[in-house]
Every structure is written in C-alpha cells, then in structure tokens.
MARZA-432521 format. One record per residue (C-alpha): residue in one letter; y, x, z. Coordinates in steps of 0.05 Angstrom, whole numbers, padded with zeros to 5 digits. Last residue first. Example, Ala and Ser with C-alpha at 12.3 -4.5 7.8 and 13.67 -1.06 7.14 Angstrom:
2
@r=S v=-00021 u=00273 w=00143
@r=A v=-00090 u=00246 w=00156
This chain:
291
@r=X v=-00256 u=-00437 w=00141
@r=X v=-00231 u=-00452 w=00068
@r=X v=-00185 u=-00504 w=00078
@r=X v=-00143 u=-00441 w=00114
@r=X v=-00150 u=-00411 w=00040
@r=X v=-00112 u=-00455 w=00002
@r=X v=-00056 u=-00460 w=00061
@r=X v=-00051 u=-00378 w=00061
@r=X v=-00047 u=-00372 w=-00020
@r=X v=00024 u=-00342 w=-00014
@r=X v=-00004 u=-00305 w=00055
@r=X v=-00059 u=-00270 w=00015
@r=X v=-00019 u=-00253 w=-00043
@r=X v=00028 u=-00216 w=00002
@r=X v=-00032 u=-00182 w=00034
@r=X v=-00065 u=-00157 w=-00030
@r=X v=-00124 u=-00183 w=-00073
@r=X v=-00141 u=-00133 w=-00134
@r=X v=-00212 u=-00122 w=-00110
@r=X v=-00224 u=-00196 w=-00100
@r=X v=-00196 u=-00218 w=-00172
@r=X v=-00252 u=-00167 w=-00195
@r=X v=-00305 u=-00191 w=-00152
@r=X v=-00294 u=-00262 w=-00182
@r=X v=-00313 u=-00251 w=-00245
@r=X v=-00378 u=-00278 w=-00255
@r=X v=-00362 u=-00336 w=-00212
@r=X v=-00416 u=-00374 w=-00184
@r=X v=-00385 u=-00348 w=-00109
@r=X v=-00319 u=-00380 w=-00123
@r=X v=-00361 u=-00445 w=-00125
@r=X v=-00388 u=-00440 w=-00061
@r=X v=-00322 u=-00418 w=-00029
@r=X v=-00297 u=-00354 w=-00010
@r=X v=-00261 u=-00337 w=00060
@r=X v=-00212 u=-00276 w=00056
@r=X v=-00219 u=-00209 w=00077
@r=X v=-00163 u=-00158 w=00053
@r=X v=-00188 u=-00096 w=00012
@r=X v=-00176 u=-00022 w=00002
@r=X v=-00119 u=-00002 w=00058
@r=X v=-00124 u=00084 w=00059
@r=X v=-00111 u=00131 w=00122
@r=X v=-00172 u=00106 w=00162
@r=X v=-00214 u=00120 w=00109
@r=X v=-00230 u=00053 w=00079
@r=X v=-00195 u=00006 w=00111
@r=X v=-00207 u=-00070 w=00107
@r=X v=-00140 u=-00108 w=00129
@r=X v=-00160 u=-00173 w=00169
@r=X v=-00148 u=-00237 w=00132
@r=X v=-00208 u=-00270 w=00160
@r=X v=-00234 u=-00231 w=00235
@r=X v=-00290 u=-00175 w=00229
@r=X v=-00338 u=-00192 w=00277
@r=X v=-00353 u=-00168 w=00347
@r=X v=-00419 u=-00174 w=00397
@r=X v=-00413 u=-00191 w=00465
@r=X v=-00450 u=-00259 w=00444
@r=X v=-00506 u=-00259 w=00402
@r=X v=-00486 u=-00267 w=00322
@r=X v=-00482 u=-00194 w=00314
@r=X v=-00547 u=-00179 w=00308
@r=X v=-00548 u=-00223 w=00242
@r=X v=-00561 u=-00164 w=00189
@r=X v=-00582 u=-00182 w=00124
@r=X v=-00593 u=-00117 w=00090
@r=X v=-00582 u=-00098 w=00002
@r=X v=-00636 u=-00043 w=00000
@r=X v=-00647 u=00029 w=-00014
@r=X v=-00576 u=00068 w=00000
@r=X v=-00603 u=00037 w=00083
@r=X v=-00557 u=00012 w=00143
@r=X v=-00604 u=-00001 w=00204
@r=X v=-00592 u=-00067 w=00221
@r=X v=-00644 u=-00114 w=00197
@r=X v=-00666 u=-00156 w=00145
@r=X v=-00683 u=-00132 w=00080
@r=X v=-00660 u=-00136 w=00003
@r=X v=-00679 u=-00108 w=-00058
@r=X v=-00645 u=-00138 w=-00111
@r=X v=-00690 u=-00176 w=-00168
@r=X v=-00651 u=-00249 w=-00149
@r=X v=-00707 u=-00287 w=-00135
@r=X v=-00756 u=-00253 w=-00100
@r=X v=-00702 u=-00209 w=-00061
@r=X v=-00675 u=-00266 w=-00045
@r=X v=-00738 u=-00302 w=-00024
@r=X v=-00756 u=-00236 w=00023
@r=X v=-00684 u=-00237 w=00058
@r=X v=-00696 u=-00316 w=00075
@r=X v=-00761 u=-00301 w=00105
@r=X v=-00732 u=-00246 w=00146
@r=X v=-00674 u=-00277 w=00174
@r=X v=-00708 u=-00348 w=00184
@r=X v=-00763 u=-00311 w=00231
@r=X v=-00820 u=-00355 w=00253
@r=X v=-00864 u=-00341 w=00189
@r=X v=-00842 u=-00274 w=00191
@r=X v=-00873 u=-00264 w=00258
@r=X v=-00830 u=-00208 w=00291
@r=X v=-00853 u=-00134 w=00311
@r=X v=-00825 u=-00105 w=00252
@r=X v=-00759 u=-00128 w=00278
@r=X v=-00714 u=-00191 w=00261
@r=X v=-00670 u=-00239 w=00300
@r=X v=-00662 u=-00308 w=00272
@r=X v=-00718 u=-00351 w=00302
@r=X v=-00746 u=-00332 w=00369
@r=X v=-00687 u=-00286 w=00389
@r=X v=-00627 u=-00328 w=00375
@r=X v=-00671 u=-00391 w=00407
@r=X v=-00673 u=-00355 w=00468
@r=X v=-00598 u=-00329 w=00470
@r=X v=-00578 u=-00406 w=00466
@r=X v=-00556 u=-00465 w=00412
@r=X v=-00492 u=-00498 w=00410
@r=X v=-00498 u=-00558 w=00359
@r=X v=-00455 u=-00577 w=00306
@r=X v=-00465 u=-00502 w=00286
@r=X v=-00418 u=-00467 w=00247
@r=X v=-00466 u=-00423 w=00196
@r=X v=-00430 u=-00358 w=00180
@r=X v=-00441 u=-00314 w=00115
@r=X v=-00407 u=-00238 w=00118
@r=X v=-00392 u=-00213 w=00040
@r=X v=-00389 u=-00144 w=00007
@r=X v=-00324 u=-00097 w=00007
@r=X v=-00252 u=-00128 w=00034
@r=X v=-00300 u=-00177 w=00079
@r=X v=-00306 u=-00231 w=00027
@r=X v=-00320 u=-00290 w=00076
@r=X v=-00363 u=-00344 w=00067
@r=X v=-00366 u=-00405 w=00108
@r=X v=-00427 u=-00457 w=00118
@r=X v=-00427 u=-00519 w=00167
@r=X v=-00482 u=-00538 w=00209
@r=X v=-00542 u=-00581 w=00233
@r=X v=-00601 u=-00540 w=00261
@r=X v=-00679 u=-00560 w=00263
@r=X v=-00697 u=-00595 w=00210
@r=X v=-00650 u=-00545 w=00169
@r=X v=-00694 u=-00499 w=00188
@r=X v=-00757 u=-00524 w=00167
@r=X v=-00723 u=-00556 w=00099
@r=X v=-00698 u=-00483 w=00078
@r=X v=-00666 u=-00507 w=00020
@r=X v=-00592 u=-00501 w=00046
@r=X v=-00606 u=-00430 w=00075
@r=X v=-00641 u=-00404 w=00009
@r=X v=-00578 u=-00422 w=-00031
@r=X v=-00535 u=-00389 w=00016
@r=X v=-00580 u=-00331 w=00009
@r=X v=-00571 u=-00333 w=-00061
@r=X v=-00495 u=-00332 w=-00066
@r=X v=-00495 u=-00277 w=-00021
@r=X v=-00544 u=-00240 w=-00055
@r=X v=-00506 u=-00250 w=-00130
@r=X v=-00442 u=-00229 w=-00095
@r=X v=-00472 u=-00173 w=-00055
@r=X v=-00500 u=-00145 w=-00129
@r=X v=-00429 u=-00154 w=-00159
@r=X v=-00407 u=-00110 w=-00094
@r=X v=-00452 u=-00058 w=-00133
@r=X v=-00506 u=-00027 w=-00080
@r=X v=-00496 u=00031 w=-00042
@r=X v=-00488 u=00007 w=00018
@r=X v=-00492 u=-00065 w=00011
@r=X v=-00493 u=-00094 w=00085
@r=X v=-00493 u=-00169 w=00076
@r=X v=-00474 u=-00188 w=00147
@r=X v=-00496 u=-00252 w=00174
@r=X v=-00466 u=-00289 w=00231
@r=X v=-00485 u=-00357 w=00262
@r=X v=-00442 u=-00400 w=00303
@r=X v=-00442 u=-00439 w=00370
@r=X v=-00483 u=-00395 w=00407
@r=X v=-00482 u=-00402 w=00485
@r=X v=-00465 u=-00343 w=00530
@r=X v=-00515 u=-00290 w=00542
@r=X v=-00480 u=-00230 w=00555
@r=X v=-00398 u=-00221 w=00556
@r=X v=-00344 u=-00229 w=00503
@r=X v=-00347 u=-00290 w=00462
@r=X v=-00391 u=-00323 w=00406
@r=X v=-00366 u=-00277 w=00345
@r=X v=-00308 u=-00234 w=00389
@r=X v=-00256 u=-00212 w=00351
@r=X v=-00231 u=-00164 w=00291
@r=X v=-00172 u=-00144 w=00256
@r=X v=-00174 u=-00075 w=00231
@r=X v=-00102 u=-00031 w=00240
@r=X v=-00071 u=00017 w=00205
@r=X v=-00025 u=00048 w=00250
@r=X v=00056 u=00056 w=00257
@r=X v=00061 u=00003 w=00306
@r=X v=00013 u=-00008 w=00364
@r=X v=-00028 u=-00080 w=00352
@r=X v=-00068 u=-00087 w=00409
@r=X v=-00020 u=-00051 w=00454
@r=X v=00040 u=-00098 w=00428
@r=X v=00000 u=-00158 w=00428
@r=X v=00002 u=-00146 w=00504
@r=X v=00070 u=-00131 w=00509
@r=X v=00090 u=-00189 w=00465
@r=X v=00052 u=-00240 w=00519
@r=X v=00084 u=-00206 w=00586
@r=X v=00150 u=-00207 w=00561
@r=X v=00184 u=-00162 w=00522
@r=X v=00256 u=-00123 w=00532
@r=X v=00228 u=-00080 w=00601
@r=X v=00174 u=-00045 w=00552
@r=X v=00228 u=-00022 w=00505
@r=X v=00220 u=00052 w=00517
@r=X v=00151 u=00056 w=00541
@r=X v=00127 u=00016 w=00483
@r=X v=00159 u=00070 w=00440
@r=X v=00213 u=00048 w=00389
@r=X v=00212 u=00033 w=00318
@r=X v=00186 u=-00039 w=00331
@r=X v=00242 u=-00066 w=00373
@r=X v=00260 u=-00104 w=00314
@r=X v=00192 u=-00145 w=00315
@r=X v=00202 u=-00169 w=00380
@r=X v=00269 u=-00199 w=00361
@r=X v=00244 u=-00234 w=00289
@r=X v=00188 u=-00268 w=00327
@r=X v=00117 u=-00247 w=00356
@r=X v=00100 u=-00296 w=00414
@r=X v=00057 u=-00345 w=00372
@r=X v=00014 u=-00293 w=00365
@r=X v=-00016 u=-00317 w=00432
@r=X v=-00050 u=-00369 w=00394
@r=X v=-00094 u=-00324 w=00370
@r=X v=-00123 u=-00299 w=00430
@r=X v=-00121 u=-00229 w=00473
@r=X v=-00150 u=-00204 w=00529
@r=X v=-00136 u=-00165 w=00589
@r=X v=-00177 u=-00100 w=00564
@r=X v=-00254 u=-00078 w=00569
@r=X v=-00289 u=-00141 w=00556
@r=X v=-00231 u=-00169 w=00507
@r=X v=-00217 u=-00119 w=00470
@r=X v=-00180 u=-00055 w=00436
@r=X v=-00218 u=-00003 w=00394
@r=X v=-00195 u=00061 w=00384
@r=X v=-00208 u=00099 w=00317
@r=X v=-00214 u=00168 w=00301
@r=X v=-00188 u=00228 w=00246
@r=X v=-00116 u=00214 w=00233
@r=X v=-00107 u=00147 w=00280
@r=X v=-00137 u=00076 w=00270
@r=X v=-00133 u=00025 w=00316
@r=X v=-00191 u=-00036 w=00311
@r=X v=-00174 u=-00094 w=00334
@r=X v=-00201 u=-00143 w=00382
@r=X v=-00176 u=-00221 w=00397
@r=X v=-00225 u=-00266 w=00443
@r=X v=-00252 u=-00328 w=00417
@r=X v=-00215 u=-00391 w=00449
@r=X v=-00205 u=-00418 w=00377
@r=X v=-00213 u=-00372 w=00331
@r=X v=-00228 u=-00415 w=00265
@r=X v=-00184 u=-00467 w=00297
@r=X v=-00113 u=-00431 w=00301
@r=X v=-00136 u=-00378 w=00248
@r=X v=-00087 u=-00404 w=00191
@r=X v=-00029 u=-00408 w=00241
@r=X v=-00044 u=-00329 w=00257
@r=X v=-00040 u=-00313 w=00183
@r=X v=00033 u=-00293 w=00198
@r=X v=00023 u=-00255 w=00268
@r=X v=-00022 u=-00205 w=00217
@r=X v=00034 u=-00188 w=00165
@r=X v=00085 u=-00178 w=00217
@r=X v=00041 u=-00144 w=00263
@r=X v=00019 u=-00087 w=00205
@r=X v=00065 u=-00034 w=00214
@r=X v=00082 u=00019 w=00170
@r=X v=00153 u=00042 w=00173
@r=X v=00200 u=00023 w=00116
@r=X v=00244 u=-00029 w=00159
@r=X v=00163 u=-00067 w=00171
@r=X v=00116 u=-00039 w=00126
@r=X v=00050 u=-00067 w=00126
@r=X v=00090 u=-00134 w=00078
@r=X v=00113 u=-00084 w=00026
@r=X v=00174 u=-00048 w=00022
@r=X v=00135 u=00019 w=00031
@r=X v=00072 u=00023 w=-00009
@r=X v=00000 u=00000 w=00000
C-alpha cells in the first residue's frame, strides 16, 4: 500500500482508521467474541488478546473518532491522560505505525465453552488459490449433502476469502459442546472415519475434485488440508476485513466473505487478489449481507 491511502493516517501508517470503519459491519458477526490482533514489528509479531490482556470487543470501536485519531503521531505515554479508558485500550491493540492482523476469538477465550460455530481452514500451501477455490466450493457442496450430518445439526454457511485461500464456517442454530467437537469433527489417525465429518468430507473432495486433500493440522506442499482445530474455544480466527500480511513488512490481501455463487466463478480469484481496503469499505454494506 502507499501513503495517502486508507493504512496511512497524515502520511504515517496506521491501520485504526481503516479497521474502526468496518467495525459497524462486524456488530453481529462478533458479537460478544473477544477482539485479538496480531502486531507486526521488523522481524516478530506480538499478539494482543483476550485471555492474556483486558479484552477487547467490536463495539468498543465505537470510541475511535476524528480526536483520537489525531493524537496518533504521538506515544501512548505522551497522550495517555487525553483518552479515556476505551481509546486506550484499542490504542494498545492497535499501536500506530504497525501492520496489524485482525483476529478474535472463534467460540471465546477460555477451555471448554459451548460451540456455537464451526471453523474450517483450507490450508493450501503450495497449491494454486484457484485450487482452494475449487475445494472450497466442493466441500461446501459435500457439507449440504451430507444427509447424516445434516440430520443432526441445523446451520448457516459463510465463506471467507482470507487474503490467500478460503476459511468455511457453519453458524449453528444450535450450540453444541467440546464432546460432540471431538466425536464428530476432529480428526487424527486414531479417529473412525465413518464417525468423523472432517475426514469423510476431505476424502469426497479429493474424490471429486482431483486435488489432494486431507484433514488435519499439520501444514503439508502435498495436500490441500481441512483443518477445524480451531473451532474449540480458546482458539483464534482471522476476523472479515482484516489485512493479510505477507511478510510482516508487505499488505497482500484483505479478507472478505464470499458467497456461493461468487465461489462458481472462474474468475473470481483474480478480482480477490486485486481487492484493497478502500474498495472494501465502498462495497462494506454488500458484504455485511454476506456474514
């Protein structure tokens, strides 16, 4: 990105403008989940959340205005006695001058706490992003067919293009707990693949797409993996309309929610690749339906 963009705020880079904007569009998607980011610096990253830090939730955005945002050249120590309690803390989340990743909680900080949504990562690796698209596509295809699962769980798919390869949720009328997590959607060579949706579903899109895919975690240059260990809660997920960053120096992608049709298109990996911030927050209504 370049200066006089939206990440640069009076020339300097500094994302809070851009992020406290799509706030309004995450009202309901992150409802009462807890806020994390991600803080880049020249060769690490920090990571800011709820378990660990007093925490943070959308609709405290709500505190970042034109006054706030001013103070933004300065140190925190410098200005610390102009904020109030909200705008510091969204201050040390979101420290000017850093690239930042949006992220938060999937099903809340802590162990054990109900589920109420699914998360599955399509980790691609070394495969095309075209090849995520056609996975993605058929593992949401898989999903709605599966008549034994779908006996047992109501719910509401979303897709998001993470800045790189797709995440797939399920929103689930229905909380669900830890137990049922483990029985049915985890995965392990241990596991029954007749009890395990994750790795039955990973098989039929291998079978019908050609790309070889697995469940698990372990990141692999052989095979497209479905990876829902972050669904349990304690567990973070990248956040819709969060920066993706590439090298902690370089912005390469903005997620944004896809829909079903979106996904049938041929071409739609190249609009994603273009997609920048400013274009997100024109289109932020269109894609707010979305999630």
């Amino acid at each position: 990105m370049k200066e006089g963009d939206i990440l640069h705020l009076n020339g300097e880079l500094d994302v809070l403008d851009y992020y406290s904007k799509t706030a309004s569009a995450l009202a309901d998607f992150l409802k009462d989940k807890e806020i994390a980011s991600k803080v880049h610096l020249p060769n690490f990253f920090f990571l800011k959340r709820g378990s660990k830090e007093k925490p943070l939730f959308i609709d405290d955005f709500s505190v970042v205005d034109s006054k706030m945002l001013s103070f933004r050249k300065n140190h925190l120590k410098d200005i610390r006695k102009k904020l109030n309690e909200k705008q510091e803390l969204v201050w040390e989340y979101f420290p000017p001058r850093k690239l930042i990743q949006f992220f938060y909680a999937t099903n809340g900080e802590g162990v054990g706490k109900p589920i109420e949504r699914i998360f599955i990562d399509i980790d691609r690796r070394k495969h095309s992003a075209e090849d995520a698209r056609k996975v993605c596509l058929e593992l949401i295809n898989v999903i709605k067919n599966d008549r034994e699962f779908n006996k047992l769980l109501r719910y509401r798919t979303v897709v998001l293009w993470t800045g790189a390869s797709f995440h797939v949720y399920l929103l689930l009328k229905k909380k669900i707990d830890l137990r049922f997590y483990n029985k049915y959607l985890s995965y392990g060579s241990g596991k029954n693949k007749t009890e395990s949706f994750i790795m039955k579903w990973a098989g039929l899109v291998e079978k019908n797409t050609g790309i070889p895919c697995r469940a698990g975690h372990e990141k692999s240059d052989n095979f497209i993996v479905l990876d829902s260990s972050n669904t349990p809660s304690g567990k973070l997920a990248r956040a819709p309309f969060s920066l993706h960053i590439r090298d902690g120096k370089t912005v390469d992608g903005v997620c944004v929610p896809v829909s079903a049709d979106e996904l049938s298109d041929k071409n739609l990996i190249k609009r994603l690749q273009k997609l920048s911030p400013e274009e997100v927050l024109r289109d932020l209504k269109k894609y707010k339906k979305l999630l």
